[in-house]
N, C-alpha and C positions, 0 to 999 in steps of 0.2 A: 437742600432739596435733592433728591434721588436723580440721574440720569439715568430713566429706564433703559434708555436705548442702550446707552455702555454697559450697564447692566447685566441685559438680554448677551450683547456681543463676549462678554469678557465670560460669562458662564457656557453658553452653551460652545466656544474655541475654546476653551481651556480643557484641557488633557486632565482624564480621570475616566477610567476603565476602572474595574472593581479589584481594589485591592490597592490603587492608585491614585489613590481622590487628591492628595495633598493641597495640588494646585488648586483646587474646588475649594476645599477648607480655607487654603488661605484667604479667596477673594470672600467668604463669607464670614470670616473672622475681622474683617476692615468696616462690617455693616455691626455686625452682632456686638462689636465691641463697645459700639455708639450708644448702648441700651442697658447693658448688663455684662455680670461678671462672665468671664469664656474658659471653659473648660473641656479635655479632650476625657473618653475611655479608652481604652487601651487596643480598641481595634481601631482609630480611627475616626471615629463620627465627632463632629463638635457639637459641643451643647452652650449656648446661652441661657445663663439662669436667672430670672428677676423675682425674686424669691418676697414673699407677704406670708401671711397666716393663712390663706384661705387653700383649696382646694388644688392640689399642685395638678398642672394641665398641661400637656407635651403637645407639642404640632412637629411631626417628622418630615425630613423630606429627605429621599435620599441623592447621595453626590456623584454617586457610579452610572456610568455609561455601561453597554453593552461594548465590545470591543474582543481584541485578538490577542492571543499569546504565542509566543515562534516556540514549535514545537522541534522542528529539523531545519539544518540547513543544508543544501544541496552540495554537493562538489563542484555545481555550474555557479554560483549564488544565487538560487532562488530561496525564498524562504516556505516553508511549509507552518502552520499555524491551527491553533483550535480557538475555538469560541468560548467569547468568555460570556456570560450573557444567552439568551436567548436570539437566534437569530433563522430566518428561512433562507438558504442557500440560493434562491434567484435572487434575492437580491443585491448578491456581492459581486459577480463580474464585472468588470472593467473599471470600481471602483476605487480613488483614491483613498490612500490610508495612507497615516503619520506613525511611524516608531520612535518610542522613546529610548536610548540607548545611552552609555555611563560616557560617551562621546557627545550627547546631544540628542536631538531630533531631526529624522529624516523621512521625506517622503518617497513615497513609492504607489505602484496600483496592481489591484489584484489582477492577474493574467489574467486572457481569455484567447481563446481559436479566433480570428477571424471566419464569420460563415463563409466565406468561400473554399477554409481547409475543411468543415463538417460535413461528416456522411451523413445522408437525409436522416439515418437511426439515430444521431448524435440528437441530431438540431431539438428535438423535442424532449430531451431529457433534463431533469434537474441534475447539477454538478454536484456530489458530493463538496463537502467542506475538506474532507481529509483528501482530496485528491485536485484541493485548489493548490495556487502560489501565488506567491506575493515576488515582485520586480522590483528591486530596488535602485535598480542602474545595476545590473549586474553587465561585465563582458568580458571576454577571454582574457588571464591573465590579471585581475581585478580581483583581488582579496578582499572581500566584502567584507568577510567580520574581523578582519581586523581594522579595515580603513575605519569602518562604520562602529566599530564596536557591538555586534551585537552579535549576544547570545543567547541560548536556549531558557523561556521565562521571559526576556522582554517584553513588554504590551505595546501594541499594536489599536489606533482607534481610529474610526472614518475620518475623511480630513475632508472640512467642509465651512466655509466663513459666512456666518449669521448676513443676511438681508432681511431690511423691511421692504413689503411687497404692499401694493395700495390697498384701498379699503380698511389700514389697520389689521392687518396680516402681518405675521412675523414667522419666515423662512429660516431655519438652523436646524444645526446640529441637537442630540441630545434633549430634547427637552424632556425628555422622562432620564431624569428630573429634574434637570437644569428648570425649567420653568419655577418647580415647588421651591426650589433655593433660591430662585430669585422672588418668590413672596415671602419666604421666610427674611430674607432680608431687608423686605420694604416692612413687612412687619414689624422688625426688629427697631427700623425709624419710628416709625409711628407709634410703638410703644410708650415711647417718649412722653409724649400728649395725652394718652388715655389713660382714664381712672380705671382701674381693676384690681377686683379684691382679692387677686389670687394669686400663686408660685405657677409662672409661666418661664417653659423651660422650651426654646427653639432651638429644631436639634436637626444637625445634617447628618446623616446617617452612612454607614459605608456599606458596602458588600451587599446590597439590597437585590440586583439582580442574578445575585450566586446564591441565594436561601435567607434574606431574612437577615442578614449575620450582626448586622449594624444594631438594626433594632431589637434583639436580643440584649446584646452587653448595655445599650444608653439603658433601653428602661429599667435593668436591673441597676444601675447606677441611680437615674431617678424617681424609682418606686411611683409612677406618677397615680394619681386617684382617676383620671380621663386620658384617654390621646384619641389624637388624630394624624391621619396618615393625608401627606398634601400631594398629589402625585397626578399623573395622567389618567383621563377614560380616554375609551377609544371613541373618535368619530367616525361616525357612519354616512356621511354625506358626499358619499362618491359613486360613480356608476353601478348598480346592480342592487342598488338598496331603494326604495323610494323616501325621498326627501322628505316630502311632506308628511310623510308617516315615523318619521325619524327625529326622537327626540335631540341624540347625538350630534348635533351637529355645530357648527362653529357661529359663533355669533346667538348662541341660544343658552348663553349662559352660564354658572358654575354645575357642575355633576355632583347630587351625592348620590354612593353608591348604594345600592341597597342591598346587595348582595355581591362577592366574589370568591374563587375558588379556597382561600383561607380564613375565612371570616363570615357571620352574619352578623354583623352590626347590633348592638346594643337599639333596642327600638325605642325606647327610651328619649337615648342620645338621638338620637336618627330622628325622634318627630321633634325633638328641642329645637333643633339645626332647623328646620323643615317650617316649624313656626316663624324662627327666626325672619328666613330670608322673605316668608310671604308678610311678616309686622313691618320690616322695614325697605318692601319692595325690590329686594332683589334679585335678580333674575337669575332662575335655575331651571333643574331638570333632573329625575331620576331616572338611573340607569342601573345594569346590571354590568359585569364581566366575568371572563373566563381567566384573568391572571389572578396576580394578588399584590398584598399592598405590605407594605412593611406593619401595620397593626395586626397583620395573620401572624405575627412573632407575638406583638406588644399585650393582644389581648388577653393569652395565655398565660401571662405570668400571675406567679403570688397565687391568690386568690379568683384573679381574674380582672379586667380591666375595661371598663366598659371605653370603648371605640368605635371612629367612624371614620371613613376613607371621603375625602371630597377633591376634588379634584377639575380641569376644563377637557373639553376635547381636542383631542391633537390628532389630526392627521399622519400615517404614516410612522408611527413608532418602532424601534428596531429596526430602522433602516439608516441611509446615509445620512436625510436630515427629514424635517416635519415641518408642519402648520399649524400654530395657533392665531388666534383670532382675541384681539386687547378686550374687547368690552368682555369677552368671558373671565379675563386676567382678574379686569376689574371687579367684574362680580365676583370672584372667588375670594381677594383681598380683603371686599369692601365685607363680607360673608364672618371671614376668620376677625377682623376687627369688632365687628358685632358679638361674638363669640365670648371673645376675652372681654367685653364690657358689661355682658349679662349675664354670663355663666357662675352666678354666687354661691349658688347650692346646685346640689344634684340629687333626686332618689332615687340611691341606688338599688 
């Protein structure tokens, strides 16, 4: 039996900026391995294969964080840095970030002014990223990169320790996409147990929030006939949106997407899914977004790939940490199982 809570904790603290997932890999190569054979491609992503005659089906998720790279270091030791990932510049002041370096790991936090040293022009502007620093304990006479070891290229990611919050709330780091890794994982158990006629191949993907990169090289390695992207929507259930009018929201189920900026969905797949969850009651919601998903890669290959993006709503994405809500977890688990038990044919 799965301990989700270790689960949840060990994925979304574990270090894995894009290009640096290892640690991610590993913890999901201890789930994946329990089901089926494990294998890497060459950028990175893992793929579990449980290979039959039928219809080969991909469920992605990707292993990379958003996160920082040290660009300069100062002659005072501060470090200067770029974004790896997607990120809005108010949300980085004053917070704590972990560097990886050939020394280990260290933490440190992004600088900021105190308001009492800002001139009233200051106080309402957004800070450039290239004109942030990062503090690592720097102080006079204190050789930082060499105590620390670190050099230009190290990653850099928020530092933040997973809590569950009441109601079945869960507060961390990362869940875009730590969360999809961690259903790829429970899936991977339960595999175990269910009948399915098909080559189902669960795959952590790398480099998702730098273009895609992961899900390029897996699906060309498993030519799959279907995938699916397992990943976050956005919730909309915070001040300035109306709730009630708002499908987005946490405790309202799994997301499938209908639309996003690399992909329209196979319709197909999309009412298959859709039938699904309303035959065996489970609870969802159609949405749109403005990102994309690792199948704006998958769909495009060969011939073409029919795809669909499903995912729960997370609070706060691209920031220090987020909100998900377990019963939507659930629905989305209980969603992708159903999936691989009836998905026998498909017209393409």
């Amino acid at each position: 039996m799965i301990n989700r809570e270790e689960l949840f904790k060990s994925l979304t603290e574990a270090f894995g900026p894009s290009g640096f997932e290892k640690e991610v890999s590993e913890i999901m190569n201890k789930y994946f391995s329990l089901t089926g054979e494990v294998v890497y491609d060459r950028l990175g992503s893992i793929i579990c294969k449980r290979e039959k005659k039928g219809l080969k089906i991909m469920f992605a998720s990707h292993m990379d964080e958003v996160g920082f790279l040290v660009s300069k270091i100062t002659k005072d030791g501060y470090i200067q840095f770029l974004p790896i990932g997607g990120w809005y510049p108010q949300v980085l002041l004053g917070s704590p970030v972990k560097i990886r370096t050939y020394k280990g790991d260290f933490l440190g936090v992004i600088g900021t002014k105190p308001p009492h040293e800002l001139p009233e022009e200051e106080r309402n502007k957004v800070v450039p990223i290239e004109k942030m620093y990062i503090d690592f304990g720097t102080f006079e006479g204190f050789d930082i990169s060499k105590e620390f070891g670190i050099r230009i290229g190290d990653p850099i990611i928020p530092f933040f320790n997973y809590q569950k919050l009441p109601n079945n709330l869960h507060l961390g780091k990362a869940w875009d996409d730590r969360f999809g890794c961690a259903i790829l994982c429970e899936l991977a158990y339960a595999l175990k147990d269910i009948d399915h006629p098909n080559s189902i191949y669960l795959v952590g993907t790398s480099q998702e929030e730098v273009g895609l990169r992961g899900a390029r090289t897996a699906a060309e390695f498993i030519k799959p006939d279907i995938a699916f992207a397992i990943d976050v929507s956005i919730a909309r259930d915070y001040p300035g949106y109306n709730t009630k009018e708002t499908p987005e929201r946490l405790k309202n189920g799994c997301a499938i997407i209908t639309y996003d900026v690399t992909m329209i969905p196979n319709i197909k797949l999309r009412d298959f899914v859709i039938d699904l969850a309303e035959k065996y009651n489970i609870k969802y919601h159609l949405t749109t977004i403005k990102g994309g998903y690792d199948t704006g890669a998958i769909h495009l290959k060969g011939i073409g790939i029919p795809s669909l993006a499903i995912g729960i709503p997370t609070r706060y994405i691209h920031s220090h940490c987020g909100i998900i809500a377990e019963e939507d977890y659930e629905a989305c688990l209980n969603l992708l199982i159903k999936i691989c038990e009836n998905l026998k044919e498909f017209p393409f």
